[in-house]
N, C-alpha and C positions, 0 to 999 in steps of 0.2 A: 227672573220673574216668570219666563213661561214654561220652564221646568216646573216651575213650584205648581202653577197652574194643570199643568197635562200631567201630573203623580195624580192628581184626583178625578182627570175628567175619567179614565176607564170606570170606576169605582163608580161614577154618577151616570156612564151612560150603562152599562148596565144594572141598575136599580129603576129602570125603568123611564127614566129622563131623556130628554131630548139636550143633545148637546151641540150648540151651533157656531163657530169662531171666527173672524176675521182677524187677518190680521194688516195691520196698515206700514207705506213704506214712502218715502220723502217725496216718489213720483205720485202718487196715489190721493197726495192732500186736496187736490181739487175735485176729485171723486170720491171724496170719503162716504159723501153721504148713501151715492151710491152702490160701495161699499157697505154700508150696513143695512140696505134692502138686500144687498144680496145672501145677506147671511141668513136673515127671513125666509126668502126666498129657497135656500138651502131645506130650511125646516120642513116645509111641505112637503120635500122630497122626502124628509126622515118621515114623516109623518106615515107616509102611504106605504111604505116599509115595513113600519114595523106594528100598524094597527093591523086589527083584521077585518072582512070586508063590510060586518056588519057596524066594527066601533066606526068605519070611514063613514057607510051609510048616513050614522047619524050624527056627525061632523057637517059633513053635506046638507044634511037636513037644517043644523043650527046656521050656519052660515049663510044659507037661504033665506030662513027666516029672518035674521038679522040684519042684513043686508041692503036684502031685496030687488029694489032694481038696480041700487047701486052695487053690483055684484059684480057688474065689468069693470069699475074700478079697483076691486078688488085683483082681479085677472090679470089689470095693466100692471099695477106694482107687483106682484106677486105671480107671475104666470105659470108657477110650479106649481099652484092651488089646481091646475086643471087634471093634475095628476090622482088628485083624493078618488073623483069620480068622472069616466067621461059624459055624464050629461052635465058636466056644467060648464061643456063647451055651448052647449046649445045656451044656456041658462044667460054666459056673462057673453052672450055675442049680440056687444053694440056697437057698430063701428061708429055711430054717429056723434058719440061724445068725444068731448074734447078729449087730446093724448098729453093736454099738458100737466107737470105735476107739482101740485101746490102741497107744501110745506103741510100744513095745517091739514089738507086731505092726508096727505101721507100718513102723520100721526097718528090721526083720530082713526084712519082705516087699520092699521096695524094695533093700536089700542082694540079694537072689535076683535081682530083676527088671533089675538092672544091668550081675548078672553074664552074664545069656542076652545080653542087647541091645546092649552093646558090647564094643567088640572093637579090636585094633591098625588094624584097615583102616576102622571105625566107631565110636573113640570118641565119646565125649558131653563137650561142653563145657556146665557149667551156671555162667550169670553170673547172680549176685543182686545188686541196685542195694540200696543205702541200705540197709544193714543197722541203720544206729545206731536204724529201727523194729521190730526183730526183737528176737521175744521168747525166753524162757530154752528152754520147748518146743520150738523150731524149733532153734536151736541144740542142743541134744542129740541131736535126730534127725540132722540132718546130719552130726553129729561121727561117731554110729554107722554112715552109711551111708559117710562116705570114709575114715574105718578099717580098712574091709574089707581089711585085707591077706591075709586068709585067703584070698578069693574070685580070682578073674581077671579081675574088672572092671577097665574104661581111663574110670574118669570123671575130667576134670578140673576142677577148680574157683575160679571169680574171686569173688571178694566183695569188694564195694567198698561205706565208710561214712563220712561227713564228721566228720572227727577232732575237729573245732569241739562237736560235739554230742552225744559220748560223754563219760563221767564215769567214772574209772577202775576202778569197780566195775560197769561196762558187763559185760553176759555174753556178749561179741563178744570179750573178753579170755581167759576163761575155756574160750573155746570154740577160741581159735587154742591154749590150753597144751593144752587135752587132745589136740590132734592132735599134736603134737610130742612129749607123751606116748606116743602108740602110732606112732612113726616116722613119720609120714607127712610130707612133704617139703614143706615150708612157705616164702613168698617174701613179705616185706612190700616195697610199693612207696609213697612218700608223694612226693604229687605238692604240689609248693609254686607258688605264684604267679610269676610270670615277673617277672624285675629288668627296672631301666630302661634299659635297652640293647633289650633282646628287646621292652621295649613301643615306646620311641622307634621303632623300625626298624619296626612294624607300624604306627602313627600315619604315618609317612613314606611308605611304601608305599600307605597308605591316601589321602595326602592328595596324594598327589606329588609333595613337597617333601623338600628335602633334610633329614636329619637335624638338623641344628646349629639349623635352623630351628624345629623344631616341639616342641625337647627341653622350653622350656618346659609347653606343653601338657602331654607325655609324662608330666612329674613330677605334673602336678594329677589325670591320668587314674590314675596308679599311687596315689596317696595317695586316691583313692575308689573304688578296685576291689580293692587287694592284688592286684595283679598277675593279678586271675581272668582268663584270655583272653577267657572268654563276656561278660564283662564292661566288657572294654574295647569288645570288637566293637559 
């Protein structure tokens, strides 16, 4: 699944897209969520990158405007935004707000922050790996930021999780109905193991021998891989 994914992200991040990814691991499930600010967070770094100084200016400008005073909120979740421009250290310097972070802030600020930052000539692909360690927190917040149908955000979004390791009351379930709940345009792909035909032929290639020859093998290799390619290789 994340081979299939990283064949296309070159191809997307040069077309001009921003491409942002986490990936999650069984220690990580109680940070998942912040785990996925931090891939956000990642963005702003791409962002100051690869715009130039006058597209950043008016990035800055929108995000200002938009904002406003809550623009240190913005800072706290995201503090790789101070990168776009340095006056907007002066801009988001409030020490006196609270530093705690509520679910529903985080959302709706990252919902604004989406909408300044991409765009049809720059959208944002974000790929999350192994969801099956993602928790119910992280999932609600995502659900609320690609919902946005009200905004003009162009985010698109991969999430891939090994089907083997969810249990149907997984909130990876719960989280693809709520989007299909508020429209949002949904694709499930299920990548299965490759049959013995597509293994033989890679064993053959591999060994240099003709097919007929090595079908043997082929069947012992497929009966302790299930067909995983990484696997057989």
């Amino acid at each position: 699944k994340t081979k299939l994914v990283e064949s296309v992200v070159d191809f997307v991040d040069s077309s001009g897209a921003y491409v942002i990814q986490q990936k999650f691991g069984q220690i990580s499930q109680d940070q998942s969520m912040a785990a996925v600010i931090s891939a956000f967070n990642d963005l702003c770094s791409l962002i100051s990158r690869k715009r130039t100084p006058e597209e950043l200016n008016a990035i800055v400008c929108d995000l200002t405007a938009l904002f406003g005073a809550q623009l240190s909120s913005l800072a706290r979740i995201l503090p790789n935004v101070m990168l776009l421009n340095p006056e907007l250290n002066a801009l988001a310097n409030d020490e006196g707000q609270s530093t705690e972070i509520n679910l529903n802030r985080v959302s709706f600020t990252l919902q604004l922050f989406i909408r300044v930052v991409s765009s049809r000539e720059h959208p944002v692909l974000l790929f999350l790996d192994d969801l099956q360690w993602v928790g119910n927190a992280s999932f609600d917040m995502l659900a609320e930021v690609l919902s946005d149908i009200k905004g003009s955000s162009c985010l698109y979004f991969i999430g891939s999780y090994r089907s083997n390791e969810v249990a149907m009351d997984h909130p990876i379930f719960k989280f693809m109905a709520s989007l299909e709940a508020c429209n949002v345009s949904l694709s499930r792909i299920r990548l299965d193991g490759m049959g013995i035909e597509d293994v033989n032929q890679m064993i053959s290639d591999a060994l240099g021998t003709v097919p007929r020859i090595c079908r043997p093998l082929s069947r012992i290799v497929l009966q302790r891989t299930e067909g995983n390619p990484l696997f057989v290789l």
